[in-house]
C-alpha positions in Angstrom: 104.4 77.3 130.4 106.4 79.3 127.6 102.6 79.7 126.1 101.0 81.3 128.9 104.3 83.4 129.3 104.0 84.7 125.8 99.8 85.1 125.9 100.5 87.2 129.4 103.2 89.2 127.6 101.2 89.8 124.6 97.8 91.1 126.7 99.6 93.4 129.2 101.1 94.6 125.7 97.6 95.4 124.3 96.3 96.8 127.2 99.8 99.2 127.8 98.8 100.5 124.2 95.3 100.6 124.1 95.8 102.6 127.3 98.0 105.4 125.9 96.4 105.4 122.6 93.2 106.1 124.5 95.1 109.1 126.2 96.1 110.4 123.2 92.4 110.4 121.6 89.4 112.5 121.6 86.4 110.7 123.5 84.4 110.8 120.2 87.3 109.1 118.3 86.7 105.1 117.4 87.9 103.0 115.2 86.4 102.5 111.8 85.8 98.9 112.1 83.1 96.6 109.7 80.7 94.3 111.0 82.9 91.2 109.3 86.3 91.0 107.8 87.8 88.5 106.2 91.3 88.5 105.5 94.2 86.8 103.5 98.2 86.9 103.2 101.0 85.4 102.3 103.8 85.0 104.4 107.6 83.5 104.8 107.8 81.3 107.8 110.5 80.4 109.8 110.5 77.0 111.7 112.2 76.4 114.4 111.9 72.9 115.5 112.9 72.1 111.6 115.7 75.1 111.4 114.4 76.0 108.0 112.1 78.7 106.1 109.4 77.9 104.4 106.4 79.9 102.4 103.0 79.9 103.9 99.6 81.5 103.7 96.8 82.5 106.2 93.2 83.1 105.9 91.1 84.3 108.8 87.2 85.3 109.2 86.2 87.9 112.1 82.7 88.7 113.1 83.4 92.3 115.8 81.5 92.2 118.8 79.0 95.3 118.2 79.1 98.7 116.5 82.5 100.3 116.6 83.9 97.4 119.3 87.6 97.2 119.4 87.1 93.2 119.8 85.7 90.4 117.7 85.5 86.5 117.1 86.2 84.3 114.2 88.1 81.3 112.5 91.4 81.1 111.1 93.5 78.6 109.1 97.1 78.7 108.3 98.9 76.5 105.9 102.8 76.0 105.9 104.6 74.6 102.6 107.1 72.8 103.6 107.7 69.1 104.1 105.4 68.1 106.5 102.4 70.3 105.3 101.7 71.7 108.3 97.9 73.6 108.2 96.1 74.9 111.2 92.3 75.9 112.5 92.1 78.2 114.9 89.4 80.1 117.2 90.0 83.9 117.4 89.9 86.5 119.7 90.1 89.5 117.9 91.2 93.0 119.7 92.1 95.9 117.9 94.2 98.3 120.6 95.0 101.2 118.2 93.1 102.3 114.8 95.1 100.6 112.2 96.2 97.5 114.4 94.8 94.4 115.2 96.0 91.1 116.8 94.2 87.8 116.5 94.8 85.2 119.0 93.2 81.7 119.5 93.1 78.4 120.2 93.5 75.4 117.7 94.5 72.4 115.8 97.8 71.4 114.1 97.4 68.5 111.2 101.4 67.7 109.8 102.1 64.8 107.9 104.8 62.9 109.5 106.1 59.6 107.4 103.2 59.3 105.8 100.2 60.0 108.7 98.7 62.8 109.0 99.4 64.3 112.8 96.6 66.2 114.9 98.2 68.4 118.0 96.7 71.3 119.9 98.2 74.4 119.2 98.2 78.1 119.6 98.6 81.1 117.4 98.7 84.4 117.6 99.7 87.4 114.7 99.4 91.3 114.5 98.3 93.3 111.3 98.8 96.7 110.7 96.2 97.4 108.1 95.9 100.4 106.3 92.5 101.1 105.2 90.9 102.1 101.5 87.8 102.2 101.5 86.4 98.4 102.5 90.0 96.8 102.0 92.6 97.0 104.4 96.4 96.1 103.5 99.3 96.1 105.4 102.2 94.0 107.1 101.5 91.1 109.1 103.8 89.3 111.7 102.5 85.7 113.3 103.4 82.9 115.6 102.4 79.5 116.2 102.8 77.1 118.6 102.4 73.4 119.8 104.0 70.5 122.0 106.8 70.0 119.2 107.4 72.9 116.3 107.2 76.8 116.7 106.9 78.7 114.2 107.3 82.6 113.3 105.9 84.5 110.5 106.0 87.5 108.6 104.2 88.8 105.4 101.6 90.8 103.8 97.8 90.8 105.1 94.7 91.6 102.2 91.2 92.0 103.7 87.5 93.3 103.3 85.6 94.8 106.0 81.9 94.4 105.3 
């Protein structure tokens, strides 16, 4: 339940902004999005079913939907260094509601090794980038959460991509 609470928060969220940012625009304005983007970062997580910080990394491949679209779909993966190794595989929905900003959000599987066997659990993650662009890279501050059945898990750190 706490899931769709936080998915419903985070869409009416999207749609509030990408309303007013569309107020505030010419017609002719878009963003300046790539066909694909791939995208790294490294982040300090915070654990809370563990009560402990750890360091942790994500990668993520987005294909947009059409020329200039302000959504796309891709992969993601997500690896945690602490104890229990947690790494995840996610499906993503890509939206970007303003120029520079983007949230992925998706679907996917937790593997964790727990005294000695390796764990599989849905899950669900979600993070925002603020990317500045240069040319074909965009870099910029990232902020992610994660979720399944028995660990959350909030992030923050630095995002590194190429548009292409």
């Amino acid at each position: 339940m706490t899931r769709i609470i936080l998915f419903s928060i985070f869409l009416l969220f999207s749609f509030f902004v990408s309303a007013q940012d569309y107020q505030n625009q010419h017609e002719h304005e878009h963003p300046d999005l790539h066909k694909y983007h791939i995208g790294v970062g490294g982040t300090g997580a915070y654990l809370k079913g563990e009560s402990g910080f750890a360091p942790g990394a994500h990668l993520h491949f987005i294909r947009q939907l059409g020329h200039q679209s302000r959504w796309g779909l891709g992969l993601g993966y997500e690896a945690i260094f602490d104890e229990h190794k947690h790494k995840g595989v996610n499906l993503l929905i890509n939206y970007h509601p303003l120029k520079h900003l983007s949230f992925n959000v998706g679907p996917g599987i937790i593997f964790s090794e727990h005294e000695g066997e390796t764990e599989r659990k849905p899950a669900f993650h979600a993070e925002a980038v603020y990317e500045f662009i240069v040319g074909k890279f965009h870099i910029g501050p990232m902020a992610g959460f994660g979720s399944d059945k028995e660990e959350t898990h909030f992030s923050v750190g630095v995002h590194v991509g190429l548009g292409f």
